[in-house]
DRENNU-5902 format. One line per 10 residues: number of its first residue (from 1); for each residue x, y, z of C-alpha. Coordinates in nm, 4 decimals, always signed. Each point is the difference from the previous one (the first is absolute). Layout:
NUM> X,Y,Z | ...
***
This chain:
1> -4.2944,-0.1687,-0.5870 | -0.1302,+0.0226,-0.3624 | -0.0220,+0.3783,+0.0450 | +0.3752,+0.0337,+0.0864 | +0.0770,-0.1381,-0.2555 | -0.2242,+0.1601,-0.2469 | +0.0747,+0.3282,+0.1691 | +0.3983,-0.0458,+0.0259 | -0.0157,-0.0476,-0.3810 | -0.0956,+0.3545,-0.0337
11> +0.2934,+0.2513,+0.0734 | -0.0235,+0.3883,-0.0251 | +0.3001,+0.2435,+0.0246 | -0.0023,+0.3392,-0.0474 | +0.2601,+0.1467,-0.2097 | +0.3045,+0.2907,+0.0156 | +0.0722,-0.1175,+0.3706 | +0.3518,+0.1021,-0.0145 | -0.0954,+0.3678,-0.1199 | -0.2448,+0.0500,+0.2658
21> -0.2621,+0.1225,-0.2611 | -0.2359,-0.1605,-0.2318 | -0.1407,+0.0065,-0.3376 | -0.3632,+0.0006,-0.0644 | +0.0286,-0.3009,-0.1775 | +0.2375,-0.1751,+0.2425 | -0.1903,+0.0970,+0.2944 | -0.2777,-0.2706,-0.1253 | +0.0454,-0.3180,+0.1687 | +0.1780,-0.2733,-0.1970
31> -0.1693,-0.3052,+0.0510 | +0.1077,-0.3747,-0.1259 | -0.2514,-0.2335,-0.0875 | +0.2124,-0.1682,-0.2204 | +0.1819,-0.3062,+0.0826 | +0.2522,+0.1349,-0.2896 | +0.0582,+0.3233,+0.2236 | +0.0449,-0.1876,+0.3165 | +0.3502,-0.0812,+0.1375 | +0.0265,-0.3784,-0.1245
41> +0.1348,-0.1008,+0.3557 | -0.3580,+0.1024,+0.1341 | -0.2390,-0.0676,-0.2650 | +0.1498,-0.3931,+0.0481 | -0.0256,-0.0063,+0.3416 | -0.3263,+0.1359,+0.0193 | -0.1879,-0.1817,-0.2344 | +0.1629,-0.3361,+0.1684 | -0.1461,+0.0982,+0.2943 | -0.3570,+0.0893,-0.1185
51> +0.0024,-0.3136,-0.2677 | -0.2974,-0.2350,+0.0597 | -0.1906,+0.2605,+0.1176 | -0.3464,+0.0541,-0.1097 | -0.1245,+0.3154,+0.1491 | +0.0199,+0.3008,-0.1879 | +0.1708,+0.3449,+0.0915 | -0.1769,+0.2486,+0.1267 | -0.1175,+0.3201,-0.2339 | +0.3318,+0.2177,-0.0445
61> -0.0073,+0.3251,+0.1700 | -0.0361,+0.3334,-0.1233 | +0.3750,+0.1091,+0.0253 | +0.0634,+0.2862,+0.1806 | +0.2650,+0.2480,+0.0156 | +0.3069,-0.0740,+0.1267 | +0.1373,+0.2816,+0.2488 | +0.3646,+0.1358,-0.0017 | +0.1101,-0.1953,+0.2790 | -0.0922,-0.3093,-0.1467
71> +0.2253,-0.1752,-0.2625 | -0.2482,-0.3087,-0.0786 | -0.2513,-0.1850,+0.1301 | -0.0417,-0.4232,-0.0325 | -0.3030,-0.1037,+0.0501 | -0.0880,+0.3232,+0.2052 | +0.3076,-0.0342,+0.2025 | +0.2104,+0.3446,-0.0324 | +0.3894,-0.0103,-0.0737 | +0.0932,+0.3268,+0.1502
81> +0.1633,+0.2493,-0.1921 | +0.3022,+0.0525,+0.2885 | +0.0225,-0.3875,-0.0358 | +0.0770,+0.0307,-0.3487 | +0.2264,+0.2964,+0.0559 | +0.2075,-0.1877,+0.2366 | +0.0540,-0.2773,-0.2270 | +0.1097,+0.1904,-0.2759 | +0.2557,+0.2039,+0.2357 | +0.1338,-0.3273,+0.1105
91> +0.0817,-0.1065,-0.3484 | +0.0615,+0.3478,-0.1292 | -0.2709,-0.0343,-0.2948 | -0.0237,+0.3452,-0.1737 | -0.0755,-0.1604,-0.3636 | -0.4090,+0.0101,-0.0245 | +0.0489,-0.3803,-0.1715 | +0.1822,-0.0977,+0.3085 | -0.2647,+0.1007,+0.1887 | -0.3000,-0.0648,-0.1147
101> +0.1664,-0.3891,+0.0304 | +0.0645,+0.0108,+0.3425 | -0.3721,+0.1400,+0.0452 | -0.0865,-0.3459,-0.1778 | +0.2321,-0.1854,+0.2652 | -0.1726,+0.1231,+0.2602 | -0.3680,-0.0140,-0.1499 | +0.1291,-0.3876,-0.0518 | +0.0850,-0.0444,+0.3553 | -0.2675,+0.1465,+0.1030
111> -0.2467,-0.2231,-0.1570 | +0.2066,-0.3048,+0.0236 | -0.0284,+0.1179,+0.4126 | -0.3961,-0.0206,-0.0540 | +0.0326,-0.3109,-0.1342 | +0.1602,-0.1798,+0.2633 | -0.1910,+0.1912,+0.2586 | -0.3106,-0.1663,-0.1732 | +0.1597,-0.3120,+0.0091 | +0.0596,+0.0719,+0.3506
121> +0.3322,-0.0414,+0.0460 | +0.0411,+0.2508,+0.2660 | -0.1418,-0.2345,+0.1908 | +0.2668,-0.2762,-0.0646 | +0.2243,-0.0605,+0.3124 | +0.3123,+0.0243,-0.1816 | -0.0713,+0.3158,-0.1457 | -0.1184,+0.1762,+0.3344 | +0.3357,-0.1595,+0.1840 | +0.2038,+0.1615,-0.2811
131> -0.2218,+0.3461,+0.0250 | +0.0313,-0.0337,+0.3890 | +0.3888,-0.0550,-0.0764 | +0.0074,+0.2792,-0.1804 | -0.1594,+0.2710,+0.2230 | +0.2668,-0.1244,+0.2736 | +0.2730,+0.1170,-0.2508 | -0.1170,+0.2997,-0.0467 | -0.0513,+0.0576,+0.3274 | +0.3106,-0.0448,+0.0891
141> +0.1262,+0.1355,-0.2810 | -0.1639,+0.3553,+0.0583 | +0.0892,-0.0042,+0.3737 | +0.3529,-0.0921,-0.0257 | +0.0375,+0.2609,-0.2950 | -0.1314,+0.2614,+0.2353 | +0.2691,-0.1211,+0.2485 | +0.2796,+0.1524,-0.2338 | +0.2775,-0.2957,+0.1027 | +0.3311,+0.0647,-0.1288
151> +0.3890,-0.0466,+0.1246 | +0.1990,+0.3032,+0.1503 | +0.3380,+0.0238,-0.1295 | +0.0962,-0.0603,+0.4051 | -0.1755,-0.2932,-0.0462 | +0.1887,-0.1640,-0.2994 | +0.2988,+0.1283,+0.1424 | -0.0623,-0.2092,+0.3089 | -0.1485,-0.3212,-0.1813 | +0.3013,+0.0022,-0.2257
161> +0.2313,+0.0362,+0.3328 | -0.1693,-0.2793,+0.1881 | -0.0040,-0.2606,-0.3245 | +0.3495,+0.1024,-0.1462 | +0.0970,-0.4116,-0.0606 | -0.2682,-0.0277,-0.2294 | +0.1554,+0.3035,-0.1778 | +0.3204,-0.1631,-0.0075 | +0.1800,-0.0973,-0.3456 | +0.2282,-0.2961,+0.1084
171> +0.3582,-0.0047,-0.1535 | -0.0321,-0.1287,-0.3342 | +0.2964,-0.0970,-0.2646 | +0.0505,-0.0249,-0.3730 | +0.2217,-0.2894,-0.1654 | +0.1007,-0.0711,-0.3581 | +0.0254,-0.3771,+0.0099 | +0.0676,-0.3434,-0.2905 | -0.1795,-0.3046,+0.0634 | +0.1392,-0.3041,-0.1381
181> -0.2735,-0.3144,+0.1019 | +0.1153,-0.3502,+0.0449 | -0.1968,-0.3130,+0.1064 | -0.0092,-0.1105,+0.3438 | +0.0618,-0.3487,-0.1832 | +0.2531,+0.1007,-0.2263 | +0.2541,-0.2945,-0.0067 | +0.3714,+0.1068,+0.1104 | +0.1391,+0.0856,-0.3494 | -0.3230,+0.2193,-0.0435
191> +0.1169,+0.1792,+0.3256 | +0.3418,-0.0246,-0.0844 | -0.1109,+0.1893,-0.3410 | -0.2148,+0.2390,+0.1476 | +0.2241,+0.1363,+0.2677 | +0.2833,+0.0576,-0.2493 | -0.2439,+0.1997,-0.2280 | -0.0657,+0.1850,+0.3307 | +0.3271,+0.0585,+0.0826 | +0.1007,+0.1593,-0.3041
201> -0.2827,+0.2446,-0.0275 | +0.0682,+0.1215,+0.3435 | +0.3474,+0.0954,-0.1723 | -0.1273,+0.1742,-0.2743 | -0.2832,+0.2024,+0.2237 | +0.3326,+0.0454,+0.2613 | +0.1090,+0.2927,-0.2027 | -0.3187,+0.0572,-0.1520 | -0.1608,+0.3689,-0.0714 | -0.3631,+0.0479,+0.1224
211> -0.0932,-0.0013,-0.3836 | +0.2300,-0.2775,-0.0781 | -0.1200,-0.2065,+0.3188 | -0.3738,+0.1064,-0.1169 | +0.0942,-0.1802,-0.3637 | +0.1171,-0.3206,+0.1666 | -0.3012,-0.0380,+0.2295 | -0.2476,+0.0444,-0.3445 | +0.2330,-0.2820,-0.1807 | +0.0753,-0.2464,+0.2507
221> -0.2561,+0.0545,+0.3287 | -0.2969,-0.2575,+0.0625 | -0.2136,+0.2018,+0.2004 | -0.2708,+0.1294,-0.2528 | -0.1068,+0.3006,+0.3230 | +0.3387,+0.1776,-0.0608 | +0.1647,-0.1328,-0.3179 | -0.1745,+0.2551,-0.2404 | +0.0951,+0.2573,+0.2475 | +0.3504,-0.0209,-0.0299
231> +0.0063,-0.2438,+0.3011 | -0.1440,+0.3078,+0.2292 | -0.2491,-0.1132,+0.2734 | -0.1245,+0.3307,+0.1075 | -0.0407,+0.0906,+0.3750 | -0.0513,-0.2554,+0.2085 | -0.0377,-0.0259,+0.3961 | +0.3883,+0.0000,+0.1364 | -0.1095,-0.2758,+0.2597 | -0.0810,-0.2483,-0.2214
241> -0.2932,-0.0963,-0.1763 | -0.1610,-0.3887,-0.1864 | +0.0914,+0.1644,-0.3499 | +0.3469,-0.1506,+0.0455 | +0.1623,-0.3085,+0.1631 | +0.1531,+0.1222,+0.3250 | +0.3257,-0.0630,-0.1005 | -0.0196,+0.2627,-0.2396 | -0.1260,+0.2474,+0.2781 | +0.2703,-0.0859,+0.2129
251> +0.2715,+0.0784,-0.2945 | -0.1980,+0.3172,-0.0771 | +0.0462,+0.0903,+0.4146 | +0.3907,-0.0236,-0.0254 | +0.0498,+0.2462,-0.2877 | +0.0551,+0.3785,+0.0854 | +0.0987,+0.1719,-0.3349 | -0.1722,+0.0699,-0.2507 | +0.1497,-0.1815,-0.3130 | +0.1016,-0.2325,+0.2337
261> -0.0245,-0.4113,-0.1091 | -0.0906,-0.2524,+0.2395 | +0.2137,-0.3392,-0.0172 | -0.1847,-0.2330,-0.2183 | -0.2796,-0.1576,+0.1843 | -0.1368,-0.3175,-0.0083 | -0.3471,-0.1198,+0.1067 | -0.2451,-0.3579,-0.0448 | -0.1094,+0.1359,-0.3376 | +0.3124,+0.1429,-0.1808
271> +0.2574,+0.2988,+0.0432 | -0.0145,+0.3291,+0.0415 | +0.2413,+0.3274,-0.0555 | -0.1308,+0.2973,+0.1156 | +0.1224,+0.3827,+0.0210 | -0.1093,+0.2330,+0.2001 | -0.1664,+0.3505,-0.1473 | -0.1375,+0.1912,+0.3115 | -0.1484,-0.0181,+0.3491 | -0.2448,+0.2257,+0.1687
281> -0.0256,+0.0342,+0.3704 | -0.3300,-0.0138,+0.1706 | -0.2120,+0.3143,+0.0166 | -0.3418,+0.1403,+0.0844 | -0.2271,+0.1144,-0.2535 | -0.0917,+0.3619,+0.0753 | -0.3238,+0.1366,+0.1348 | -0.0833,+0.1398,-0.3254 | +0.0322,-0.2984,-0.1581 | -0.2292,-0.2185,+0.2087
291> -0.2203,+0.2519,+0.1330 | -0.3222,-0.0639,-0.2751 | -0.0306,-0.3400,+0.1429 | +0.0652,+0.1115,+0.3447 | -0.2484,+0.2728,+0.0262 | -0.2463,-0.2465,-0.1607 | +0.0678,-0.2215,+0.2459 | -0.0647,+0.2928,+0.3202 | -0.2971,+0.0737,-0.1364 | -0.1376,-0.3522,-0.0032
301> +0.0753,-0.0669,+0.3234 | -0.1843,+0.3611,+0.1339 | -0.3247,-0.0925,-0.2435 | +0.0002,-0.3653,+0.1593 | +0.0769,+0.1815,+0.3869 | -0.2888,+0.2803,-0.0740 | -0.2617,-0.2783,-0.1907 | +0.0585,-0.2372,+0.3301 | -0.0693,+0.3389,+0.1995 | -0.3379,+0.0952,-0.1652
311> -0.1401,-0.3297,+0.0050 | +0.0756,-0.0295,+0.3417 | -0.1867,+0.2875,+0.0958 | -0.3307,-0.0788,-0.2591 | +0.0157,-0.3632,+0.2043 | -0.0108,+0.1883,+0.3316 | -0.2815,-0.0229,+0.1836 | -0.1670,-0.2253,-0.2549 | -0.0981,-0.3190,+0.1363 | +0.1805,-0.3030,-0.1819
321> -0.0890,-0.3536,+0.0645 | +0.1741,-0.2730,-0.1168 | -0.1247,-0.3512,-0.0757 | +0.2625,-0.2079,+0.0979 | -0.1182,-0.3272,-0.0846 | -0.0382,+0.1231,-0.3592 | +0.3509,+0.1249,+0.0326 | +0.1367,-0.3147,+0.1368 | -0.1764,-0.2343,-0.3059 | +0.0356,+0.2648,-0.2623
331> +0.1402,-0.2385,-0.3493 | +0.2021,+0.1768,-0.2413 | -0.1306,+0.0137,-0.3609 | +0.0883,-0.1778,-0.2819 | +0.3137,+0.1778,-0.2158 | +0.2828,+0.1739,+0.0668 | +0.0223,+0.3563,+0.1529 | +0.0422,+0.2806,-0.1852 | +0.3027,+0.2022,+0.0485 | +0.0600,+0.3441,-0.0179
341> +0.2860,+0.1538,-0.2586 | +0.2798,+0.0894,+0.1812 | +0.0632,+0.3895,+0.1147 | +0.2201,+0.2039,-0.1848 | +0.3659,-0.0787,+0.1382 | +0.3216,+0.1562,+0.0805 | +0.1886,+0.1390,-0.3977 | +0.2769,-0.2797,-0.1188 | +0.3167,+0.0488,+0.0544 | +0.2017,+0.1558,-0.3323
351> +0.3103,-0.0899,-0.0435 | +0.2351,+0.0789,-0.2911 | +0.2142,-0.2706,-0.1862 | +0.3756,+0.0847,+0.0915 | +0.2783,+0.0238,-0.2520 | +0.2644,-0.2457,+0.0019 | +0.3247,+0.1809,+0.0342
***
C-alpha cells in the first residue's frame, strides 16, 4: 500500500509526443517527487490515504527510459501514447499547453484509479453492479450499432398513413374580443349600470375598424390575456376550449365573416363583445413536417423488436430457474423509482398569428 503511494507520487513523461521525435534532453524521464509538482487533486488524496502510516517507502527506482509508445508512467503503470492521442483528437488539442494539461488529467486519473484500487473499491458491490451495468450497455450498444437500424422512406410513408389523426390540426379560430367584468353579486342598479355601459360599447365597436376596435379593447377590456393585444386572442381550437366561458364559444360558432360582431353577450361574470378576425379549417401537418419525430419513433420500435430478438436467442438453450417463493415475497425498497427522461417527441405545431382584417 505504502509503495503505491510512494511510487504514484513519482510521474515520468517523455516529451515532444505530438512531433513524434524527441530531444536529447526531453527524452530523459521527468520525474515528480515534489508534492509542489503533483496535481493538487492527487497529492491530497494520496497522502489522506497513506496518513497514519508508519512504514516507509521503498528505495526509488532507477528511472528508466520511457519508449515512444508510452506517454507516462504512474507508479510504473504506462499511459499509452495512442491513449493520449485519442484524447487529444477528441478535444482537438493542437496547442502544446493544451496538451501537456490533458496529459496531467489523465496522469491524475490514473493515480487517483490506484488509489481507490488500493482502497479496494473495485471490490465494493455498488461499483461492480454499475461496471457490470455498464458492459451490458456497451454490449448492446456495439451490437445494435452493427445492426445499422434506420426507417425507409416506404416506411414513414406508411406510419404517417396509418396514424394520420395524430397528424391532424383541428379547426382553430381567431377573435378580437372586450371584456367588461361584473360581480355575480352586483346589486340590480350595479347590473342595471353595467349592462348600459355594455350596450353602448357594442355601438361604438358596431361600426368599428379593426384598428379602431383594437383601441377600444386596450381602453375599456378587463381581460389582462388579450387587452394589451388589441383585444386579439390568437388561434384557438374552433370547438371550444376552458380559456373562455362557453357562452362566448357558442357566439364565436354563429359568426361567419370576418369583421363580423357577435350580439353582445352576456355570461355569470360580466359581458362580452366579440368580432370575428379569421378561421382555419382543419388540416394535416405534412410528412415533412412530422417525419424527425416519426422516424425516431420507427427506429425505436425496430431497436426494442431486434434487442427482444437477440436476447431471446442468448437465453436459448440456457437453463433458467426461477425461485418462485422469492418472487412471490420479494418487498419493494424504500424510495421512489427512478424514472427515465422522456424520448424525444413529435416537433410542435407552428402556427402564425393572423391579421385582423
Amino acid at each position: 500500500m505504502v509503495g503505491l503511494l510512494c511510487e504514484a507520487s513519482q510521474v515520468r513523461f517523455p516529451g515532444d509526443l505530438d512531433r513524434g521525435t524527441a530531444s536529447e534532453d526531453s527524452r530523459k524521464p521527468v520525474i515528480y517527487r515534489s508534492a509542489s509538482r503533483l496535481p493538487h487533486a492527487v497529492f491530497l488524496l494520496l497522502t489522506a490515504l497513506s496518513f497514519g502510516l508508519s512504514t516507509g517507502c521503498r528505495p526509488e527506482k532507477k528511472a528508466v527510459e520511457l519508449g515512444s509508445d508510452v506517454a507516462a508512467t504512474v507508479a510504473g503503470h504506462p499511459i499509452g501514447r495512442k491513449d493520449f492521442e485519442s484524447v487529444l483528437a477528441v478535444k482537438q488539442a493542437r496547442d502544446p499547453k493544451q496538451q501537456r494539461q490533458i496529459l496531467e488529467q489523465m496522469i491524475e486519473e490514473e493515480s487517483l484509479y490506484q488509489a481507490a484500487r488500493a482502497a479496494k473499491f473495485h471490490e465494493d458491490p455498488a461499483v461492480a453492479s454499475a461496471v457490470r451495468q455498464l458492459i451490458i450497455s456497451r454490449y448492446r450498444e456495439s451490437s445494435l450499432s452493427a445492426a445499422n437500424v434506420s426507417a425507409t422512406d416506404a416506411e414513414l410513408e406508411a406510419a404517417y398513413a396509418a396514424n394520420l389523426e395524430r397528424f391532424t390540426v383541428p379547426a382553430m379560430v381567431s377573435v378580437s374580443l372586450i371584456h367588461l367584468r361584473r360581480s355575480p353579486k352586483a346589486t340590480p342598479e350595479k347590473r342595471a349600470e353595467a349592462e348600459r355601459k355594455a350596450t353602448e360599447l357594442w355601438e361604438q365597436a358596431k361600426g368599428a375598424t379593426a384598428e379602431q376596435f383594437a383601441a377600444l379593447a386596450q381602453s375599456h377590456s378587463e381581460d389582462p390575456s388579450t387587452r394589451y393585444q388589441g383585444g386579439q386572442s390568437g388561434w384557438m381550437p374552433q370547438a371550444g376550449s376552458s380559456r373562455f366561458d362557453p357562452a362566448v364559444h357558442a357566439a364565436i360558432a354563429r359568426l361567419k365573416e370576418p369583421g363580423e360582431l357577435a350580439p353582445l353577450t352576456t355570461t355569470s361574470n360580466g359581458a362580452y363583445i366579440i368580432r370575428l378576425i379569421a378561421r382555419k379549417p382543419a388540416a394535416s401537418r405534412p410528412l415533412a413536417e412530422v417525419a424527425e419525430g416519426l422516424r425516431y419513433q420507427i427506429v425505436r420500435k425496430k431497436t426494442d423488436d431486434l434487442q427482444k430478438a437477440r436476447l431471446a436467442r442468448l437465453v436459448e438453450g440456457v437453463e433458467v430457474r426461477v425461485n418462485e417463493s422469492v418472487l412471490r415475497s420479494a418487498t419493494l425498497p424504500a424510495g421512489e423509482p427512478t424514472r427515465p427522461p422522456p424520448g424525444p417527441g413529435l416537433p410542435t405545431v407552428s402556427i402564425s398569428q393572423p391579421k385582423d382584417p
